[in-house]
C-alpha positions as CSV (number, residue, x, y, z in Angstrom):
1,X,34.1,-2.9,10.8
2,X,31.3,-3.2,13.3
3,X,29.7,-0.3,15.4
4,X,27.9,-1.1,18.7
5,X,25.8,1.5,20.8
6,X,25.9,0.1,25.0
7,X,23.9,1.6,27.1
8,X,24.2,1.1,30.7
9,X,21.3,2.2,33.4
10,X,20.3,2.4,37.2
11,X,18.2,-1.0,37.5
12,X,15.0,-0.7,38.8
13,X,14.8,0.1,42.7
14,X,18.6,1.6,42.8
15,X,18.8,5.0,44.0
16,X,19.7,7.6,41.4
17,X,21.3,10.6,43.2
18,X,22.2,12.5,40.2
19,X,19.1,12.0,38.5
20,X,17.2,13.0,41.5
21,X,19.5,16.5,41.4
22,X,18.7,16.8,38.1
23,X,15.2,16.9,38.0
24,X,15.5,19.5,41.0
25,X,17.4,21.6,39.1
26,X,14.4,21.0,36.0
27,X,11.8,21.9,38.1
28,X,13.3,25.2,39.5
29,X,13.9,25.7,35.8
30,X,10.1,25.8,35.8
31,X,9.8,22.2,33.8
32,X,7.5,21.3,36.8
33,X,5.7,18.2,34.5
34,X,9.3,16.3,35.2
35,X,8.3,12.9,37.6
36,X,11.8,11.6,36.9
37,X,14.8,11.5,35.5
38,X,17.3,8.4,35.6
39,X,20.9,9.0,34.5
40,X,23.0,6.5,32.2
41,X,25.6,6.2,30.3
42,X,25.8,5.5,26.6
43,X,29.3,3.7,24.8
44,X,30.6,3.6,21.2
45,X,32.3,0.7,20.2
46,X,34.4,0.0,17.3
47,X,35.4,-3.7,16.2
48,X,37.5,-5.1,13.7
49,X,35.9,-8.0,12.0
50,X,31.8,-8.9,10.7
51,X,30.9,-11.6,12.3
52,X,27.6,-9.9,14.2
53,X,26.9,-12.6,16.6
54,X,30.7,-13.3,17.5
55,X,31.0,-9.0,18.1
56,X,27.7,-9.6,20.1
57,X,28.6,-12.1,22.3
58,X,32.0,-10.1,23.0
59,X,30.3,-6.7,23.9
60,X,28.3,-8.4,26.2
61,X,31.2,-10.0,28.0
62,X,32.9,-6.1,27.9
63,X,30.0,-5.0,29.5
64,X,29.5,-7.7,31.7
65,X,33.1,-6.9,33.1
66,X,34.3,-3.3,32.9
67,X,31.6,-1.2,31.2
68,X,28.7,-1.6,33.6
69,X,27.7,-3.1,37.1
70,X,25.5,-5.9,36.8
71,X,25.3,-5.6,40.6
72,X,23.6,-2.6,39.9
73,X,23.2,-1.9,36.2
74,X,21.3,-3.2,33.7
75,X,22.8,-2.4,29.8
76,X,21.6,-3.3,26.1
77,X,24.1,-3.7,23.3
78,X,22.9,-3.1,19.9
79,X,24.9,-3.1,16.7
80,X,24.1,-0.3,14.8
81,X,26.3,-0.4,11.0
82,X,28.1,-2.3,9.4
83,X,30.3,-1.1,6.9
């Protein structure tokens, strides 16, 4: 069994409303050094099977199509363990 880690961000230039609220909220905590904050998501993924570059190449077509917005998104895959 495989285990993959995505994680999906806010390209570069794409407006981050909840980031923006959140290091608001940071700074009236008094964490005044905060310049930004970007929120993400990070996914688990299970997968039957060991073949790394065949689970690769499918995680990437997952993400590609449901679990991000390449529109807007940018995302990394990495397989974690194997075991």
């Amino acid at each position: 069994m495989l285990k993959a880690n995505i994680y999906v961000t806010l390209k570069d230039g794409v407006l981050d409303p909840q980031g923006e609220a959140v290091k608001k909220s940071l700074k009236v905590l008094d964490y005044g050094q905060v310049n930004q904050v970007r929120i993400g998501k990070f996914i688990e993924v299970w997968l039957e099977g060991k073949d790394q570059a065949a689970a690769l190449k499918e995680l990437e077509e997952m993400s590609d199509k449901l679990l991000a917005n390449p529109v807007i998104e940018d995302y990394r895959v990495e397989i974690v363990e194997v075991y």
